[in-house]
HTML snippet that shows the backbone in 3Dmol.js (N, CA, C, O; Angstrom):
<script src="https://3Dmol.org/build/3Dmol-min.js"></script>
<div id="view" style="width:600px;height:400px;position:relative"></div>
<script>
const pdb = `
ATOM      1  N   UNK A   1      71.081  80.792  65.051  1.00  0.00           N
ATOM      2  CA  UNK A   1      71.134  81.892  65.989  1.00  0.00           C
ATOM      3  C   UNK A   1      70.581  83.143  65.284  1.00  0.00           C
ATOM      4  O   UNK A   1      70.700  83.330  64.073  1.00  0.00           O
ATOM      5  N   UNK A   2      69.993  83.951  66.100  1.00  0.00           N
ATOM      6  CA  UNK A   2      69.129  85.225  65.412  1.00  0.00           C
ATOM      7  C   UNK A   2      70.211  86.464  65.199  1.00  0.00           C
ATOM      8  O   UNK A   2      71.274  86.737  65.756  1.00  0.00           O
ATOM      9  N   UNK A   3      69.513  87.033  64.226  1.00  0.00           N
ATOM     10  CA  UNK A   3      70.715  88.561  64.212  1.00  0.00           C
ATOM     11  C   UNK A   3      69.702  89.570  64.566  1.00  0.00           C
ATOM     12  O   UNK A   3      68.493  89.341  64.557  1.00  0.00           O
ATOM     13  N   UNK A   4      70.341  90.894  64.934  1.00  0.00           N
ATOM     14  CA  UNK A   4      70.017  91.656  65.722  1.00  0.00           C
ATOM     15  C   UNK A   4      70.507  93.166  65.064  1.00  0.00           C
ATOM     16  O   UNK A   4      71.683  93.473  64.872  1.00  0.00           O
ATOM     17  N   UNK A   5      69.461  93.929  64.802  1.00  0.00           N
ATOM     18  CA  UNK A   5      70.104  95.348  64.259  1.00  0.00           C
ATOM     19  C   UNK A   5      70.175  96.306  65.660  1.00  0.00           C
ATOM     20  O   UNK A   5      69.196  96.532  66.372  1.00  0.00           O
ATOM     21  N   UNK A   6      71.298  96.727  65.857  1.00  0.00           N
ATOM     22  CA  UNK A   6      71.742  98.021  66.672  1.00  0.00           C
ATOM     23  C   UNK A   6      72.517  98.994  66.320  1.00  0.00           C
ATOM     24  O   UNK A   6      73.521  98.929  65.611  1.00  0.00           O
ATOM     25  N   UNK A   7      72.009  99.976  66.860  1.00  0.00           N
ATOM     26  CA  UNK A   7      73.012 101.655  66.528  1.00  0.00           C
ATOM     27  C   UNK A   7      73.654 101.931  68.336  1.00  0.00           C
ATOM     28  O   UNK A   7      73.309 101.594  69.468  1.00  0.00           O
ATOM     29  N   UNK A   8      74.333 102.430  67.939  1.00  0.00           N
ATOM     30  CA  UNK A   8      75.543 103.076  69.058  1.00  0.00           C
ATOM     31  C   UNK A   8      74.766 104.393  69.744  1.00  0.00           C
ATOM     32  O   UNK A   8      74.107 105.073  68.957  1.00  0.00           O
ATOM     33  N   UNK A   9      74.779 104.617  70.505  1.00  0.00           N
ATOM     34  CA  UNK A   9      74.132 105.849  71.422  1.00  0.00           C
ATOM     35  C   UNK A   9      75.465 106.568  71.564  1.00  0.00           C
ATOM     36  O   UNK A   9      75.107 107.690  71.923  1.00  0.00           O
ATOM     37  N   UNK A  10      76.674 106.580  71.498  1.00  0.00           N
ATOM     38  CA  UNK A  10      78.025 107.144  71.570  1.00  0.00           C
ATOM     39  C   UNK A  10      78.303 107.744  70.203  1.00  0.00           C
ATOM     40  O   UNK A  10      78.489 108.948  70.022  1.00  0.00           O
ATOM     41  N   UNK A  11      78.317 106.844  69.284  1.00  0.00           N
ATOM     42  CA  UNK A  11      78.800 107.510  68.016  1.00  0.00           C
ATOM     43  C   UNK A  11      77.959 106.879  66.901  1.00  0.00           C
ATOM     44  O   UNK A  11      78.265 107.049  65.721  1.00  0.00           O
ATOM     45  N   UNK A  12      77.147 106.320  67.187  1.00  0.00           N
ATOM     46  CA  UNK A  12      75.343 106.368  65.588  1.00  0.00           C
ATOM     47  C   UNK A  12      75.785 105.376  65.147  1.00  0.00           C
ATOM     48  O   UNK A  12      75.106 105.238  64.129  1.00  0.00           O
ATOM     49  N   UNK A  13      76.722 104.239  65.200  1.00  0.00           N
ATOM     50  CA  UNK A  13      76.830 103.382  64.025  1.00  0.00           C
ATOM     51  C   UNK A  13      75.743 102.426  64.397  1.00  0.00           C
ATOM     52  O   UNK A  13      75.344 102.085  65.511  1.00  0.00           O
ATOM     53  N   UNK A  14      75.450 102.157  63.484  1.00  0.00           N
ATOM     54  CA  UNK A  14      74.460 100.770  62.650  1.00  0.00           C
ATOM     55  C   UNK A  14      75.178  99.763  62.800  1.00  0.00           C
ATOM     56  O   UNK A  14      76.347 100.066  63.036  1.00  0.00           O
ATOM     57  N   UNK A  15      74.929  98.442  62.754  1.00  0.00           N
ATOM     58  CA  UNK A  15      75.093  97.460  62.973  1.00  0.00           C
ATOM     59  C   UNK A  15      74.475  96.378  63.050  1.00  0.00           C
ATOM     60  O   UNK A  15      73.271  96.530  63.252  1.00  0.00           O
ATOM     61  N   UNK A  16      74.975  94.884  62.934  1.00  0.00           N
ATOM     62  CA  UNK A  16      74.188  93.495  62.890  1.00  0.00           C
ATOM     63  C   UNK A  16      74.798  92.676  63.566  1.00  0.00           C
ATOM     64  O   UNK A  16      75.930  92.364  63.196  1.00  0.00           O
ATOM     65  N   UNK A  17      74.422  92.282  64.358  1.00  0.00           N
ATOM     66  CA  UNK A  17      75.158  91.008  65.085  1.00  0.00           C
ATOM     67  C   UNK A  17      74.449  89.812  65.545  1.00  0.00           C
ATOM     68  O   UNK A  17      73.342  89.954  66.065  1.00  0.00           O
ATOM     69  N   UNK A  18      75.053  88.454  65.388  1.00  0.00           N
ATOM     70  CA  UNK A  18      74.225  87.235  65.388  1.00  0.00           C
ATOM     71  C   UNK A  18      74.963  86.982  66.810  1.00  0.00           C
ATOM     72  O   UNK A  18      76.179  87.025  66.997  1.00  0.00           O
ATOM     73  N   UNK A  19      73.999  86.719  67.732  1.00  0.00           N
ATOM     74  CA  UNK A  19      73.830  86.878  68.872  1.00  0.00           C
ATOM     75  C   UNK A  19      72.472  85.747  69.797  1.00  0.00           C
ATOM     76  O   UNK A  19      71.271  85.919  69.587  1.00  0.00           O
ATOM     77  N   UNK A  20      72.803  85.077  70.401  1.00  0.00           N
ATOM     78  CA  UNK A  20      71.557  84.566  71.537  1.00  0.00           C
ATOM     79  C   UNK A  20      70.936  85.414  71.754  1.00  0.00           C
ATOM     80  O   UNK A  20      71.242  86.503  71.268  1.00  0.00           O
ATOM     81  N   UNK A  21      70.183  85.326  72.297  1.00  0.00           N
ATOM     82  CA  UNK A  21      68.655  86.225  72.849  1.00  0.00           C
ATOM     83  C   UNK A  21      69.198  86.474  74.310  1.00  0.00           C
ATOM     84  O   UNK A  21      69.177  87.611  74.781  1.00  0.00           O
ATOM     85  N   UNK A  22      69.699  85.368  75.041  1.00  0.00           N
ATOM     86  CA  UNK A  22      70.609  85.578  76.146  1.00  0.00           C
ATOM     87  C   UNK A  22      71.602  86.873  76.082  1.00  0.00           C
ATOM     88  O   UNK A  22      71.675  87.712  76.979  1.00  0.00           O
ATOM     89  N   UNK A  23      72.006  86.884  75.429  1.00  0.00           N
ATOM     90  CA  UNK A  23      73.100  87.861  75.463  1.00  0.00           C
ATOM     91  C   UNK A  23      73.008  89.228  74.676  1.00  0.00           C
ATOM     92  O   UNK A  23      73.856  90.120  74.691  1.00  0.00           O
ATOM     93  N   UNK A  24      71.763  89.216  73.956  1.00  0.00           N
ATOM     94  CA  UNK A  24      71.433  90.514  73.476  1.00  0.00           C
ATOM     95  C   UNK A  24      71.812  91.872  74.590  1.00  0.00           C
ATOM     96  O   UNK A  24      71.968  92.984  74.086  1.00  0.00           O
ATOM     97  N   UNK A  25      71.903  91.753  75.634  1.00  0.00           N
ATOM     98  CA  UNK A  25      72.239  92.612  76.325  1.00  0.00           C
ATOM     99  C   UNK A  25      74.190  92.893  76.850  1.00  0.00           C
ATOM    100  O   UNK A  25      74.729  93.787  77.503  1.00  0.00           O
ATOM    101  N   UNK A  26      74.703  91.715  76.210  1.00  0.00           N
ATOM    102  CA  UNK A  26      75.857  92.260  76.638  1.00  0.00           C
ATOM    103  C   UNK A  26      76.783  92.733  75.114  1.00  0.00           C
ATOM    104  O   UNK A  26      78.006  92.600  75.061  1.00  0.00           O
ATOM    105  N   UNK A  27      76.050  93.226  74.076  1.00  0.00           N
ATOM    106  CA  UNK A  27      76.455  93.794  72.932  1.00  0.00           C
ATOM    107  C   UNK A  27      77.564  95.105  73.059  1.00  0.00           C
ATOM    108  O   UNK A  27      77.565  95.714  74.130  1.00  0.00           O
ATOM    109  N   UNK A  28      78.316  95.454  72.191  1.00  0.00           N
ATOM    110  CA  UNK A  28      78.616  96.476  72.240  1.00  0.00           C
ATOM    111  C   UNK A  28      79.132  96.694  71.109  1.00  0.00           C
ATOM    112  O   UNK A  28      79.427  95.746  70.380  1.00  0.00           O
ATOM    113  N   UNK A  29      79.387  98.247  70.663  1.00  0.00           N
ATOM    114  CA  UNK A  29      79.669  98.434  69.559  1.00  0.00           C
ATOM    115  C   UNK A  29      81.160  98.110  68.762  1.00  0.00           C
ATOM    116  O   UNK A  29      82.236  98.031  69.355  1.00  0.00           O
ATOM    117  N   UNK A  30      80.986  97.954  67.399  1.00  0.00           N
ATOM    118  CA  UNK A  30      82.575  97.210  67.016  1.00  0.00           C
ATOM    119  C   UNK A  30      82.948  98.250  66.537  1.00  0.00           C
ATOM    120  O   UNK A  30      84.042  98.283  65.975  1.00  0.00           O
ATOM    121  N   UNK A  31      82.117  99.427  66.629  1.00  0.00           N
ATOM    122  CA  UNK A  31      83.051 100.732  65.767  1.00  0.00           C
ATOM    123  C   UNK A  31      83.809 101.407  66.578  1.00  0.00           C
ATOM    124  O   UNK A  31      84.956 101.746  66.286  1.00  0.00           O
ATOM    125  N   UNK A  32      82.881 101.831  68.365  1.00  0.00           N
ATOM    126  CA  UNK A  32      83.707 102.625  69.225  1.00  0.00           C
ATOM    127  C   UNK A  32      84.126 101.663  70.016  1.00  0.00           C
ATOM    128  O   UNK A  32      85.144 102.069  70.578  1.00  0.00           O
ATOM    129  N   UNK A  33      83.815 100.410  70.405  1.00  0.00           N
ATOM    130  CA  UNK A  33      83.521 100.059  71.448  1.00  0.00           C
ATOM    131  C   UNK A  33      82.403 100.293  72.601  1.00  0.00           C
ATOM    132  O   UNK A  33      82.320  99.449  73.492  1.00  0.00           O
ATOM    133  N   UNK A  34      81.699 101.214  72.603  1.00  0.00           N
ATOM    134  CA  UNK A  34      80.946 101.736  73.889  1.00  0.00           C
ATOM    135  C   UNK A  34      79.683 100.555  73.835  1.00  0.00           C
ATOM    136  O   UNK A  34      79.320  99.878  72.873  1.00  0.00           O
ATOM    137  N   UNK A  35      79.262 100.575  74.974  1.00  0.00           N
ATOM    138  CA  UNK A  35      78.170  99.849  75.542  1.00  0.00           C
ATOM    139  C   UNK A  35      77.038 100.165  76.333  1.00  0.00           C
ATOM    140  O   UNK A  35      76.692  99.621  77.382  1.00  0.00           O
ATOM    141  N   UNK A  36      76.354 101.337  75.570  1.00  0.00           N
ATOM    142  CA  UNK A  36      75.354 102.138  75.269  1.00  0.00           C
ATOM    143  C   UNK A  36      74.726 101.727  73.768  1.00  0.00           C
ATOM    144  O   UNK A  36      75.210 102.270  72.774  1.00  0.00           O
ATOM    145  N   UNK A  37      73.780 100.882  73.646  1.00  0.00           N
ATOM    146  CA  UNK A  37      73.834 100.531  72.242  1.00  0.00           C
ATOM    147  C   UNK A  37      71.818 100.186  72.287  1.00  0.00           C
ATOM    148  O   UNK A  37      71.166  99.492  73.067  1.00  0.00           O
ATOM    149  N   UNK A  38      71.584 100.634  71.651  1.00  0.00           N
ATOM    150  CA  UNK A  38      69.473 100.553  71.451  1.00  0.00           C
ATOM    151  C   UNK A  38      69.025  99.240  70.076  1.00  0.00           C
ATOM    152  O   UNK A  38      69.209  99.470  68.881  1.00  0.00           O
ATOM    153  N   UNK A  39      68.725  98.573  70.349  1.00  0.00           N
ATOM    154  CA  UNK A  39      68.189  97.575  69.312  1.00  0.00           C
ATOM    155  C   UNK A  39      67.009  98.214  68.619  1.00  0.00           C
ATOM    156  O   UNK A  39      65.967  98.664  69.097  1.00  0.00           O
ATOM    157  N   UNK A  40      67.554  98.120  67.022  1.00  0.00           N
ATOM    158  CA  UNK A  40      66.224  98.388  66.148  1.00  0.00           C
ATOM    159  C   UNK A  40      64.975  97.370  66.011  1.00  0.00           C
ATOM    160  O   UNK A  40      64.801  96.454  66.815  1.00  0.00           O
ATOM    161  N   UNK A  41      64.432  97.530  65.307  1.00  0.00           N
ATOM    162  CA  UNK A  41      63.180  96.873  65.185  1.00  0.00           C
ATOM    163  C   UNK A  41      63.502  97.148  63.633  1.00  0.00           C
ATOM    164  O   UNK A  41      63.639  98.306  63.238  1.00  0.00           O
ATOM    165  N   UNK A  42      63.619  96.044  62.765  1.00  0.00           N
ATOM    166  CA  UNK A  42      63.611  95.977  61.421  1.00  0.00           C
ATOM    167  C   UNK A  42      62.546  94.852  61.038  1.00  0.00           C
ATOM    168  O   UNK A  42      62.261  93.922  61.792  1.00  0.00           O
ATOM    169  N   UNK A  43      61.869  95.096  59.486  1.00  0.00           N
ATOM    170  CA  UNK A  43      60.952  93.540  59.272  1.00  0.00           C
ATOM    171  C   UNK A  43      61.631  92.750  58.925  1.00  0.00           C
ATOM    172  O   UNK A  43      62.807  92.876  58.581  1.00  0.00           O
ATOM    173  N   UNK A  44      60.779  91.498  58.975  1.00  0.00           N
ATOM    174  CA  UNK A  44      61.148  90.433  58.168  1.00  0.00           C
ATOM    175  C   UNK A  44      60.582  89.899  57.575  1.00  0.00           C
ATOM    176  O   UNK A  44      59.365  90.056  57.474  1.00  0.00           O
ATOM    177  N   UNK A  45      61.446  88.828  56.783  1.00  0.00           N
ATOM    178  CA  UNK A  45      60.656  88.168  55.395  1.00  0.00           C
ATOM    179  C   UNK A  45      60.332  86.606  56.154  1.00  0.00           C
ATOM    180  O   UNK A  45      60.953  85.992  57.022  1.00  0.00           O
ATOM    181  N   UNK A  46      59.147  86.307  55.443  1.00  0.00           N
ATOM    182  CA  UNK A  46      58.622  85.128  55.916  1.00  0.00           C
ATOM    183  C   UNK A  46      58.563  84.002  54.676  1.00  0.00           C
ATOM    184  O   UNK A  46      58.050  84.533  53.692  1.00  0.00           O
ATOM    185  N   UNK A  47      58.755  83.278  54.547  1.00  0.00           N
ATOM    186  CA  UNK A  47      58.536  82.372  53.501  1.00  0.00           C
ATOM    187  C   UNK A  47      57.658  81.493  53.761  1.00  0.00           C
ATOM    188  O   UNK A  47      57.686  80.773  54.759  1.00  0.00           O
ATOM    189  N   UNK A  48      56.617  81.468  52.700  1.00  0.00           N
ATOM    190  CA  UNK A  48      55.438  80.209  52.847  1.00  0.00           C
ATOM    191  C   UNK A  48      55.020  79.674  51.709  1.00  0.00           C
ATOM    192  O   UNK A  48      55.156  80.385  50.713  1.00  0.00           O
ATOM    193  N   UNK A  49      54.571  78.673  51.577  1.00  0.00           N
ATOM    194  CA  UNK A  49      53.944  77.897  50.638  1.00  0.00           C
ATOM    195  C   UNK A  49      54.873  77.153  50.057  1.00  0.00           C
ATOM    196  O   UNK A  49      55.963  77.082  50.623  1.00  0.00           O
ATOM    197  N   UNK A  50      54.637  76.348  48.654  1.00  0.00           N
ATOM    198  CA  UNK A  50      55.949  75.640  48.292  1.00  0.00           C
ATOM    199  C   UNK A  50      56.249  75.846  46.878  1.00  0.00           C
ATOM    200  O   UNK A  50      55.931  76.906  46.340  1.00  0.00           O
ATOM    201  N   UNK A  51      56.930  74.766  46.132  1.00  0.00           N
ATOM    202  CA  UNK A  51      57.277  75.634  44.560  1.00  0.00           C
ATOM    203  C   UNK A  51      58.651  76.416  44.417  1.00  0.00           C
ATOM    204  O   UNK A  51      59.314  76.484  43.382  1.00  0.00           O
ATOM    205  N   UNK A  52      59.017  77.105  45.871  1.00  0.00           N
ATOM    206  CA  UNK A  52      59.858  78.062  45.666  1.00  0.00           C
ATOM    207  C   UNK A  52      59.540  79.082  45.549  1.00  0.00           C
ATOM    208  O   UNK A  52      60.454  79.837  45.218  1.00  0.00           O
ATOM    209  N   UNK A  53      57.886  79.857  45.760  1.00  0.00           N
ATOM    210  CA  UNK A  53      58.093  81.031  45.600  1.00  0.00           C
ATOM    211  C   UNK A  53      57.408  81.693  46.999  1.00  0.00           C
ATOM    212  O   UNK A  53      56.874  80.958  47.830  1.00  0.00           O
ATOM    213  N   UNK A  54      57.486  83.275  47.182  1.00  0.00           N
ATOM    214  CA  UNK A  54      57.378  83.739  48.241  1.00  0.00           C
ATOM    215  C   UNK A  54      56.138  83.982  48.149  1.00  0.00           C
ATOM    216  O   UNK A  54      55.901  84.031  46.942  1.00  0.00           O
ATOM    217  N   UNK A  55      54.752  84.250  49.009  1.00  0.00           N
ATOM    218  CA  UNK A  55      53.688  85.205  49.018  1.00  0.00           C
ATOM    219  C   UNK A  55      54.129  86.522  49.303  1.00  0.00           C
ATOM    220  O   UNK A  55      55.005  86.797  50.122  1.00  0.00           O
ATOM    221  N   UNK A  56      53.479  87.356  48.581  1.00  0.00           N
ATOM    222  CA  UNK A  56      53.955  89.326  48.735  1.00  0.00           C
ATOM    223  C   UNK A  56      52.450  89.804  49.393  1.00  0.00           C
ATOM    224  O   UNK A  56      51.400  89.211  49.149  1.00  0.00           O
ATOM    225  N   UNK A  57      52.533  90.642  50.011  1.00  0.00           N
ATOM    226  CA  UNK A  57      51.870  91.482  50.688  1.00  0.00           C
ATOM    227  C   UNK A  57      50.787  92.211  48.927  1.00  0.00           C
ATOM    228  O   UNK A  57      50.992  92.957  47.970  1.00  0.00           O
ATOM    229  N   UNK A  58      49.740  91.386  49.458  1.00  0.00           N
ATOM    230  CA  UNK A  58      48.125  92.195  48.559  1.00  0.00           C
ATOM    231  C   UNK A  58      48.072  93.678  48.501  1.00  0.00           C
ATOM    232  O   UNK A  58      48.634  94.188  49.471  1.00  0.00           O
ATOM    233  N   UNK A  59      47.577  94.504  47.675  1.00  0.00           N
ATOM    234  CA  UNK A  59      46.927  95.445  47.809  1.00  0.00           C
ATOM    235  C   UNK A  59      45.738  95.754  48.796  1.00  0.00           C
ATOM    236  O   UNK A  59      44.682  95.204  48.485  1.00  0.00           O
ATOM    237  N   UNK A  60      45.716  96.664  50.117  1.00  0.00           N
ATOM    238  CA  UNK A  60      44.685  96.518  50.791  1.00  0.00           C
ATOM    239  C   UNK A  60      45.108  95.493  51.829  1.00  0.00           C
ATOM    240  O   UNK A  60      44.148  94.954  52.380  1.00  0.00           O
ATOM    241  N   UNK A  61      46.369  95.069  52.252  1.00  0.00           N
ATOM    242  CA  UNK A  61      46.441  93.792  53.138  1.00  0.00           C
ATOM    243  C   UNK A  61      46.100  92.116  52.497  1.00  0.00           C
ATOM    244  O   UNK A  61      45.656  91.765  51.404  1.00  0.00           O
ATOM    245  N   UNK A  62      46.397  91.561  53.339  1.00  0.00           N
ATOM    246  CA  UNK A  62      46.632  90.271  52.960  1.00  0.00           C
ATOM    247  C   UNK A  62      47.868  89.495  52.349  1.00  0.00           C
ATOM    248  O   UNK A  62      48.939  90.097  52.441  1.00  0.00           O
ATOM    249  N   UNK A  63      47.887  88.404  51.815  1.00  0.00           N
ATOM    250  CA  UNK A  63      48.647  88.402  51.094  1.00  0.00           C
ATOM    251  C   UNK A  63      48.225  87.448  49.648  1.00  0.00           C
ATOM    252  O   UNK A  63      47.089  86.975  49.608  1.00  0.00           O
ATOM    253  N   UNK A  64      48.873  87.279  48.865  1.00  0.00           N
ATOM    254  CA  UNK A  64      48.116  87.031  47.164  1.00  0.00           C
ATOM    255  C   UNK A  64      48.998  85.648  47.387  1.00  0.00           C
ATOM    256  O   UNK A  64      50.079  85.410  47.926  1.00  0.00           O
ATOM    257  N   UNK A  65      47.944  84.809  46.665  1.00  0.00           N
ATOM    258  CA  UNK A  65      49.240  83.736  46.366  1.00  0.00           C
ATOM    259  C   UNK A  65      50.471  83.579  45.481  1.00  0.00           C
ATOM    260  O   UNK A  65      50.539  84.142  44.388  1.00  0.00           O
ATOM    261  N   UNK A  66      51.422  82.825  45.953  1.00  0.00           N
ATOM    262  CA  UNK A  66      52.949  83.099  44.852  1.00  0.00           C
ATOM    263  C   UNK A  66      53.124  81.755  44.293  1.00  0.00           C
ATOM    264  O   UNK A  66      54.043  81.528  43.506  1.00  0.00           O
TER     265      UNK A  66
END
`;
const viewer = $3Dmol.createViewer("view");
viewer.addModel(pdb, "pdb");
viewer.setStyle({}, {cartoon: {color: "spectrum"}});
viewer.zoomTo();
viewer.render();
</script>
């Protein structure tokens, strides 16, 4: 199941919650309770290749092998 970063529109808290995609909308906050709440947009890490190690982001774009 995916997690999900949100802040509170009532009182600013931050937050993570692992959540369906279904139900991303019936969230609410665990600090006030209120249900006024905006989903961030954070990155993520991708893992590829094998060995165990990660590719990192190139100088200039791309990515270098790991």
């Amino acid at each position: 199941m995916p997690t999900y970063d949100f802040r509170c529109a009532q009182c600013g808290h931050k937050f993570t919650v692992m959540v369906s995609i279904s139900d991303k909308d019936k969230v609410s906050c665990p600090g006030c309770g209120g249900k006024n709440v905006e989903q961030l947009f954070t990155g993520c890490a991708v893992r590829t290749g094998s060995g165990g190690s990660c590719d990192i982001p190139a100088t200039g774009g791309g990515f270098s092998g790991g």
